[in-house]
N, C-alpha and C positions, 0 to 999 in steps of 0.2 A: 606493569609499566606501559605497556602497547594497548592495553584496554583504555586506562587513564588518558594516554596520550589521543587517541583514538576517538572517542568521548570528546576529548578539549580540540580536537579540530575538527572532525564534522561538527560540531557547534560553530566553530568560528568559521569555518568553509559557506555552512547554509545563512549565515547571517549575512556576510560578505558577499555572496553571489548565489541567493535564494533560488529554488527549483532550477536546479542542477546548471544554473547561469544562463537559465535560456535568454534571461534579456541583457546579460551583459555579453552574449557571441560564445559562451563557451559550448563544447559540447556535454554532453552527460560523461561520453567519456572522460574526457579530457577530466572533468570534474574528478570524479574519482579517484583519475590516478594520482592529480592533486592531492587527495587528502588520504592516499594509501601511504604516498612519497613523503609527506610531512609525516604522516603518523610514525614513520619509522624511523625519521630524521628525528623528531623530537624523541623517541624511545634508546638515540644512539647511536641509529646504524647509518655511516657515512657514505660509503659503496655507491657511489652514483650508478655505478652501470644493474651493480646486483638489486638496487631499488625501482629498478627502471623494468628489467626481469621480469622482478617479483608483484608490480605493480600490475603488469600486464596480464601473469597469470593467474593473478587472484581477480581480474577483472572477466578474464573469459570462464574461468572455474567457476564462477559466483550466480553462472546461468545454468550451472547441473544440477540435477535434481536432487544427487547427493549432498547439496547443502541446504536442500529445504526439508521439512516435514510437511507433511497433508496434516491439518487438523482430524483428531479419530472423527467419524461419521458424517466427512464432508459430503464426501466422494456419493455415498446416498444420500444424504439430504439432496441436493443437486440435482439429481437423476430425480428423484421425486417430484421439485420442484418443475423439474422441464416434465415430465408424465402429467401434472396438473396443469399443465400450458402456461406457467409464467414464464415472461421473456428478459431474462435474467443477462446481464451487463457487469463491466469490472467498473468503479472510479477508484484509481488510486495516486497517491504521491510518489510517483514510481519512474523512472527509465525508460527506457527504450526497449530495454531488455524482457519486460514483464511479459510478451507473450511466447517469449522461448522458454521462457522459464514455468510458464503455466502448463507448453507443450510438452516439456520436461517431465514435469509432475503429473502429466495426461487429465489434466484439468481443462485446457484451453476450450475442448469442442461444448462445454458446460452453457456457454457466454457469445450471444447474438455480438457483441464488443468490449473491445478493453480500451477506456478511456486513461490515460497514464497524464500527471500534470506536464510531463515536458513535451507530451503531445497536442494539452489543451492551450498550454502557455500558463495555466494558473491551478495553483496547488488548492486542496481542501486547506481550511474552512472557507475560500473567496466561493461563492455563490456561483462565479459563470462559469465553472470546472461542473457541477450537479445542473445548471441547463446544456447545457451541451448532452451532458448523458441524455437527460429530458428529450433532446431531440433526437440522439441517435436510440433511443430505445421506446421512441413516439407512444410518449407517454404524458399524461400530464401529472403535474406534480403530487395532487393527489390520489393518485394510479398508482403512486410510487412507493414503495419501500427499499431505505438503504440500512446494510448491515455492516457495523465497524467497532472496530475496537478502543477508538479515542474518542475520549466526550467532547471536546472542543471541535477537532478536524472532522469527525463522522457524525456522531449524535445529532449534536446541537446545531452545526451547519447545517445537515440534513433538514432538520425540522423547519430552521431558519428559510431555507430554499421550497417550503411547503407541504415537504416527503413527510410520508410514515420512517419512522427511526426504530432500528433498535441496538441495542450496545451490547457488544459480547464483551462479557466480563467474569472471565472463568473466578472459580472460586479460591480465594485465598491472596484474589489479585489485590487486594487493598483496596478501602473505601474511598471512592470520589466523590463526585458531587451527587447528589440527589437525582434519580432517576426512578419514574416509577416503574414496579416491579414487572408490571406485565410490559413492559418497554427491554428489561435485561432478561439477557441470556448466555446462562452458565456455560451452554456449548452450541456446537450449531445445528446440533440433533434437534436442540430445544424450540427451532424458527417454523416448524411448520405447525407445532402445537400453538403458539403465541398468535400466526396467522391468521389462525381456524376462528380464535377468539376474533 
């Protein structure tokens, strides 16, 4: 029921008040604890104060690294990539919170920046979220390669904004749109072979 519920309002949260309501004055907080506080509300639980609690510490919990995983062969691929001198950057549809939680995960020193849309003002797929990167990673767009997981937000924006793309799409994930093969990538082991090419 909290999954369902869950699902049924961050859907109506992000529609209502897109990228965490930066343009409607909310904070990214605040945002959240909005649609922790409804999720539970519509799953049942009435408890104002114990919502209010729980709200809070599923929002500071939510930056440990104990509720992330590293992808297996990030952590090298990474380290590789900066030994080969690329100067490698985050763009994500993300928080505030992304670099605590990259620092969590001992990620963070990988990435010259971490671009997050409520820091740009504008979420992937909009195009002025991937120039911004472009200039903080003083790059031009054909210089560039961006790796993601969503064909619409990542792939296709990317390509859209002039970048090299490529799409991690582990196997078993289910067939999307057309994508040519040397563009996908089953893991992220797989990005410095697809490169070379």
């Amino acid at each position: 029921a909290l999954g369902r519920s869950s699902r049924e309002v961050y859907g109506a949260q992000s529609r209502r008040f897109p990228n965490y309501g930066h343009g409607q004055g909310l904070s990214s907080r605040q945002w959240w604890l909005d649609v922790v506080k409804q999720s539970f509300r519509l799953s049942g639980v009435q408890d104002e104060a114990a919502l209010t609690k729980l709200a809070e510490k599923l929002y500071r919990d939510f930056c440990s690294s104990h509720n992330w995983e590293v992808l297996p062969g990030a952590a090298e691929t990474l380290s590789r990539c900066r030994q080969l001198g690329f100067r490698m950057g985050i763009v994500s549809n993300f928080d505030n919170r992304l670099e605590v939680i990259l620092s969590q995960c001992d990620l963070r020193h990988h990435f010259e920046f971490v671009l997050t849309s409520e820091a740009a003002g504008f979420a992937k797929p909009d195009g002025r979220i991937f120039e911004q990167a472009l200039r903080l990673g003083g790059a031009r767009p054909e210089q560039a390669a961006h790796i993601g997981d969503d064909y619409s937000r990542d792939y296709r924006a990317a390509r859209a904004a002039g970048m090299h793309s490529f799409l991690l799409r582990a196997a078993g994930q289910g067939e999307g749109p057309e994508v040519p093969p040397e563009h996908v990538l089953p893991t992220l082991s797989h990005l410095l072979a697809r490169i070379e090419k």
